[in-house]
C-alpha positions as CSV (number, residue, x, y, z in Angstrom):
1,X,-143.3,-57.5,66.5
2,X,-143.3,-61.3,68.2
3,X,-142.1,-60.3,72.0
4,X,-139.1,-63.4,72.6
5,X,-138.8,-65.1,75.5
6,X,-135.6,-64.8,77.5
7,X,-135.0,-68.7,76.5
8,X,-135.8,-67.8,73.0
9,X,-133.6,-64.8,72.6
10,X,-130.7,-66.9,74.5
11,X,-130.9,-69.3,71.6
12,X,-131.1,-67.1,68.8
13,X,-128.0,-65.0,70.3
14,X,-126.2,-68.8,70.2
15,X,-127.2,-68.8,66.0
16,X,-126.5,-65.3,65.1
17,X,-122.7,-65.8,66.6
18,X,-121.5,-67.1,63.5
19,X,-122.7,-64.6,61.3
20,X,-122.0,-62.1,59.7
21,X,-123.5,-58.0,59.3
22,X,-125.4,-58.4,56.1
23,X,-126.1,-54.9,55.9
24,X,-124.7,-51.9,57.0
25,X,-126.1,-48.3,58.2
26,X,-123.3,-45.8,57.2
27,X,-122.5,-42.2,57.8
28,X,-125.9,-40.9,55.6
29,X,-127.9,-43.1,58.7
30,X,-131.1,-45.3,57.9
31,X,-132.4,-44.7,54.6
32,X,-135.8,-46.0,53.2
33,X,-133.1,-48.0,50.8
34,X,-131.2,-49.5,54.1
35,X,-134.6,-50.5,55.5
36,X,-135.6,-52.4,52.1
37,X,-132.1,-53.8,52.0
38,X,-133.1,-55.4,56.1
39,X,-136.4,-56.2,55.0
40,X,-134.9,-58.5,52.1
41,X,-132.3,-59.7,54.1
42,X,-134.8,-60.8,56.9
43,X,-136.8,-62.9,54.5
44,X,-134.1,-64.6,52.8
45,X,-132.6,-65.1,56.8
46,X,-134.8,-65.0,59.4
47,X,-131.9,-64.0,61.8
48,X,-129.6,-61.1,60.6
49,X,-126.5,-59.0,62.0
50,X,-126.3,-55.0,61.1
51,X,-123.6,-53.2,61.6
52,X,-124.3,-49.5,62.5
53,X,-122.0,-46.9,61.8
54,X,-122.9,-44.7,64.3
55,X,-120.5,-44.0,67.8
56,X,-123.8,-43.1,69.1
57,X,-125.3,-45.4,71.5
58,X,-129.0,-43.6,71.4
59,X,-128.8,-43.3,67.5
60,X,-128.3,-47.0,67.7
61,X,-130.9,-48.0,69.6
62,X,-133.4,-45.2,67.8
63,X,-132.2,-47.0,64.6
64,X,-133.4,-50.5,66.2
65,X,-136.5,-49.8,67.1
66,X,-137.6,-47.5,64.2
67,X,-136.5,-51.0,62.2
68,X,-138.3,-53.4,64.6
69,X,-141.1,-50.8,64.2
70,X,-141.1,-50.3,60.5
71,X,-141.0,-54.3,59.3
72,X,-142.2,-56.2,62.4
73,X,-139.3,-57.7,63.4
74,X,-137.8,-58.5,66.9
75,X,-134.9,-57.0,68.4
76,X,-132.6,-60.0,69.6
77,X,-129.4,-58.3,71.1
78,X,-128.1,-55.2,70.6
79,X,-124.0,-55.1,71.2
80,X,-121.8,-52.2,70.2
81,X,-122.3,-51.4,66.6
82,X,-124.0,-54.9,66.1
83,X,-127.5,-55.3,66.2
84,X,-129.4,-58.7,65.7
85,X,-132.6,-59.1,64.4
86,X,-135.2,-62.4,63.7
87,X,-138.4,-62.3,61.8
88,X,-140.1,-65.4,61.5
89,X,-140.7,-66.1,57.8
């Protein structure tokens, strides 16, 4: 996992504003399919939304480390049920 600088995360924050959750982590909670479907989705984008589906804020902030964890990427904000992720390709 690449630690971001504050300046770093700032910018990325600016570029994920625009998009839009590419995958989402539903009521069954995240699946070795869900992390595959990230894992794609961060080397076709670099920079990607998720929406959880959990009301939980400690599920979803388990969920984004054991995903920052699991395919080396870096956590870049983390905002109600949206987290953003970047992975350098």
């Amino acid at each position: 996992m690449i630690e971001l600088t504050t300046a770093q995360r700032q910018y990325l924050k600016g570029l994920a504003h625009t998009l839009s959750p590419v995958v989402m982590i539903g009521e069954k909670g995240l699946s070795e399919a869900v992390l595959k479907e990230i894992g794609h989705a961060l080397k076709a984008h670099e920079l990607i939304k998720i929406k959880a589906g959990s009301n939980e804020k400690t599920q979803r902030e388990q969920w984004l480390s054991e995903i920052c964890a699991a395919l080396e990427a870096s956590p870049v904000q983390h905002i109600g049920k949206i987290l953003v992720l970047y992975k350098p390709a």
